[in-house]
C-alpha positions as CSV (number, residue, x, y, z in Angstrom):
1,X,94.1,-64.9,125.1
2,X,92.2,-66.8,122.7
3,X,90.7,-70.3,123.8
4,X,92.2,-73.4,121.7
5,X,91.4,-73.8,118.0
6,X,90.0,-69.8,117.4
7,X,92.4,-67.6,115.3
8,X,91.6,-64.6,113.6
9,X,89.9,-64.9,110.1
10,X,90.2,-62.5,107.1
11,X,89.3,-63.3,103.2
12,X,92.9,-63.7,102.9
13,X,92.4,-67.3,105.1
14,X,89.2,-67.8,104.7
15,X,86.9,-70.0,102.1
16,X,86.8,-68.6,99.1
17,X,84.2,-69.2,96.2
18,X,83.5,-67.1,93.4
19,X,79.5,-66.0,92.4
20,X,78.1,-64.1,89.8
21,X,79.6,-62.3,86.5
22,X,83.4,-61.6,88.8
23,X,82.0,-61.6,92.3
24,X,83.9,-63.4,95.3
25,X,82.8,-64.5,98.3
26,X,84.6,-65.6,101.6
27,X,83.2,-67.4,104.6
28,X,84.5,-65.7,108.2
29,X,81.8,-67.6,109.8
30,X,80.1,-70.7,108.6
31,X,78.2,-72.9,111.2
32,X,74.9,-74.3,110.8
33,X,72.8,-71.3,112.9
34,X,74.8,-68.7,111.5
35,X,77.0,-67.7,108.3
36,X,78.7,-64.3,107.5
37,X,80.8,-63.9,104.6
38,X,82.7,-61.0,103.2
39,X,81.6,-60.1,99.7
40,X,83.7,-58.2,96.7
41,X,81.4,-57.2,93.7
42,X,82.6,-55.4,90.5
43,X,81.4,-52.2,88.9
44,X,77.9,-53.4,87.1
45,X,77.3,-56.5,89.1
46,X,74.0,-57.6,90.7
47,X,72.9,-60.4,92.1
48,X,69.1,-61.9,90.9
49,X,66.3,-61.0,92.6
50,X,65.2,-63.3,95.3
51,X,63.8,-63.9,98.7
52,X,64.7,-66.6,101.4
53,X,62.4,-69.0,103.3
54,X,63.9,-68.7,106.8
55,X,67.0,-66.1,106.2
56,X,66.9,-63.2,108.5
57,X,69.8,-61.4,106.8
58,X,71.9,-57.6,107.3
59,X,74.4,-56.6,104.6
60,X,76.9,-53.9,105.8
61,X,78.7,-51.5,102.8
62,X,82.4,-51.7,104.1
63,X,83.6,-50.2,101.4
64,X,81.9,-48.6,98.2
65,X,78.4,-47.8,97.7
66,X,75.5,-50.5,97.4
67,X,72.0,-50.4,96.0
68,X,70.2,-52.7,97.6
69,X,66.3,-52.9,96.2
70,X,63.8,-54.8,98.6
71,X,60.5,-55.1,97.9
72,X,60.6,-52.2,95.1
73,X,62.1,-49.9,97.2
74,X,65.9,-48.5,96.5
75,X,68.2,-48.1,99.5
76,X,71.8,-46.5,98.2
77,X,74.5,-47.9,100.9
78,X,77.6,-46.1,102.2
79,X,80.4,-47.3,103.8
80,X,79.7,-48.2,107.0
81,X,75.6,-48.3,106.8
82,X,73.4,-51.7,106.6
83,X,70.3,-53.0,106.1
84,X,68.4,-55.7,107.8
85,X,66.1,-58.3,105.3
86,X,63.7,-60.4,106.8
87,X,62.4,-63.6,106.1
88,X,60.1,-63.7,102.9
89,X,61.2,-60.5,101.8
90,X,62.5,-60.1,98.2
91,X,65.4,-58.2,97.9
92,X,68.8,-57.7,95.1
93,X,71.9,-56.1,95.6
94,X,73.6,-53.9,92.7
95,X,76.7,-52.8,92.4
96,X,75.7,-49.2,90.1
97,X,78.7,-46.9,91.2
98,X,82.0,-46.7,89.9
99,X,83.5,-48.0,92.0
100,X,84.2,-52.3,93.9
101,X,81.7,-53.0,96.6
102,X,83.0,-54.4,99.7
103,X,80.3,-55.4,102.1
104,X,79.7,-58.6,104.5
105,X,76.2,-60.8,105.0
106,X,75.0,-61.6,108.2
107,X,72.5,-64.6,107.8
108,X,70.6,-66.3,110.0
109,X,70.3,-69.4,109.4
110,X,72.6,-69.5,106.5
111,X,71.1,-68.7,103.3
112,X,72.7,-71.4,101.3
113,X,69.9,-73.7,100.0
114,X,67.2,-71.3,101.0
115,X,67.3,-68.9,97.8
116,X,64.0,-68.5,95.6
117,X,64.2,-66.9,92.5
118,X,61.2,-64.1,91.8
């Protein structure tokens, strides 16, 4: 039983936003100490390259395969594998295969408003 006022989210009732060149973005959890958010990036996308101030952050691959570059060094993700980024630590995600990425973002605190452009 759930307690009053929880219900199950999924991008399909979640907030939605868009990012990017075609990228969505829904928030599952979004409270000031912590944010996760499903992600959906196209074949070629990539975000900018950039740190946070205070974000300790994991991205999970749910679906697809991610390349995820932090501090010049490559990590290829597949399904089912993450990677933690700390604080101060500049970092871009890239979506190289041939295939849509589907992964989530664990942040802590949320990243919004704490993104710095390298």
């Amino acid at each position: 039983m759930t307690q009053p006022g929880l219900f199950p989210v999924s991008s399909s009732n979640a907030e939605h936003y868009p990012w990017g060149d075609g990228c969505d973005g829904w928030h599952l959890v979004r409270t000031p100490a912590l944010s996760i958010i499903q992600e959906r990036m196209p074949v070629g996308a990539a975000e900018v390259m950039h740190y946070h101030q205070r974000a300790h952050q994991f991205f999970f691959v749910l679906s697809g395969e991610a390349t995820l570059e932090v501090h010049g060094v490559i990590h290829r993700l597949q399904a089912h594998q993450g990677l933690e980024v700390p604080p101060l630590s500049p970092h871009q995600l890239r979506n190289e295969s041939a295939h849509e990425l589907l992964f989530t973002v664990t942040s802590q605190p949320p990243s919004h408003g704490d993104r710095i452009l390298v």
